[in-house]
Each structure stands twice: as C-alpha cells, then as structure tokens.
N, C-alpha and C positions, 0 to 999 in steps of 0.2 A: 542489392540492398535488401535486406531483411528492415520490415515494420513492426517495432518492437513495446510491447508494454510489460512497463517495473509495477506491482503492484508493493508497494513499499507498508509493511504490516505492524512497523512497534507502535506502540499507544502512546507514547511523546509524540513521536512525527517530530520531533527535533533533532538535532546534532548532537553529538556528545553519546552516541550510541554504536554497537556495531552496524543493525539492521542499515537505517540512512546512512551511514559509510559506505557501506556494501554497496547502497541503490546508486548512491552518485556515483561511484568509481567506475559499477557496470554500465552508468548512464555514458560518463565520460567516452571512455573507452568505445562504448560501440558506435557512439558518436564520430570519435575520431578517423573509424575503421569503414566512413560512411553508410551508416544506415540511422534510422530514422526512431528515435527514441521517445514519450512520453510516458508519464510517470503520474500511476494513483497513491497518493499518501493518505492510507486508513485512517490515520488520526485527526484528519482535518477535513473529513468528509462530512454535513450532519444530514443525518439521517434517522425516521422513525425507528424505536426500537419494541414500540407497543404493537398489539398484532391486531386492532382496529386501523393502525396507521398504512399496514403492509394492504390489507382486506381491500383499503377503498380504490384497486386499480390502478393507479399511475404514481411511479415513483417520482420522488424529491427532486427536486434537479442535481442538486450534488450526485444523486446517487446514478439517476439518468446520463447524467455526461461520464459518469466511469464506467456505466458499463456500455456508453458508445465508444469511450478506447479501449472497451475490451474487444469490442465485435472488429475495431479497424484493424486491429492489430495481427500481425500473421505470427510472432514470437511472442508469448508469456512467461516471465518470470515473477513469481510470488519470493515475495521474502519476508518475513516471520522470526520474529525470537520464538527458541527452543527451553523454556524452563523445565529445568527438572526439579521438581519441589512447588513450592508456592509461587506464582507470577504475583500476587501481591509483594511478599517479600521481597522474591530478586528486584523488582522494577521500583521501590521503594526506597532500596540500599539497604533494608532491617537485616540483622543479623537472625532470626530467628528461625 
C-alpha cells in the first residue's frame, strides 16, 4: 500500500474542469487498487498572501494541515492546469 497525496491545483477547486477530473479519477483508482488516498484542493485552502502574514512564524491552519498531508504522505502527485497564453482568459472562457 503506497500513502498517497493529490495536490489538486485549479483555481475553481470545482467540477466541471479537467484538473478535479483528473484528481478524483486518480483518487478512485488508487483507492480501489488499495492504498491510501487524501487530497489538497488549492482553491479552497485560505491562506495569507501578504508577506507580514508568512513573517509572523506559524502558518494558518488551512495551510498547516496540508502541509501535514504533505509530510504523511510517501506518493505526490501535483496536478495544475497548463495555460498557454493568458490563465485569465482560458479560466474565464474570454475569447481574447
């Protein structure tokens, strides 16, 4: 049994995209195949983004508990949209 963490990377964190397709299917799957799955979704993590916030020593708890399923974890997989061009436009729908 391999212990495994999805770092699951679009900026929805909704459905209706490849990225979360991708995470649950690999989630299913290695689920299935017995081993031990949990999953960060970037978009729904809140965390300081000011660098007085980072400075003062101890992270958020959001941000604390994902990087404690980083460290359990013996398998990483990051998964990320790839834009070529603007990630405002793709992820917007805008033709431009």
């Amino acid at each position: 049994m391999t212990i495994t963490c999805i770092i699951q990377g679009h900026p929805s964190g909704g459905e209706g995209h490849f990225c979360p397709a991708l995470a649950h299917s690999y989630s299913e799957g290695a689920t299935r195949a017995g081993h031990e799955v949990r999953m960060v979704t970037v978009a729904e993590l809140d965390f300081p983004v000011l660098k007085q916030d980072w400075n003062s020593g101890q992270a958020p708890p959001a941000t604390a508990d994902a990087q404690g399923t980083i460290r359990w974890a013996e398998h990483l997989l990051i998964i990320h949209p790839l834009w070529i061009g603007s990630m405002l436009s793709s992820w917007a729908g805008s033709n431009e």
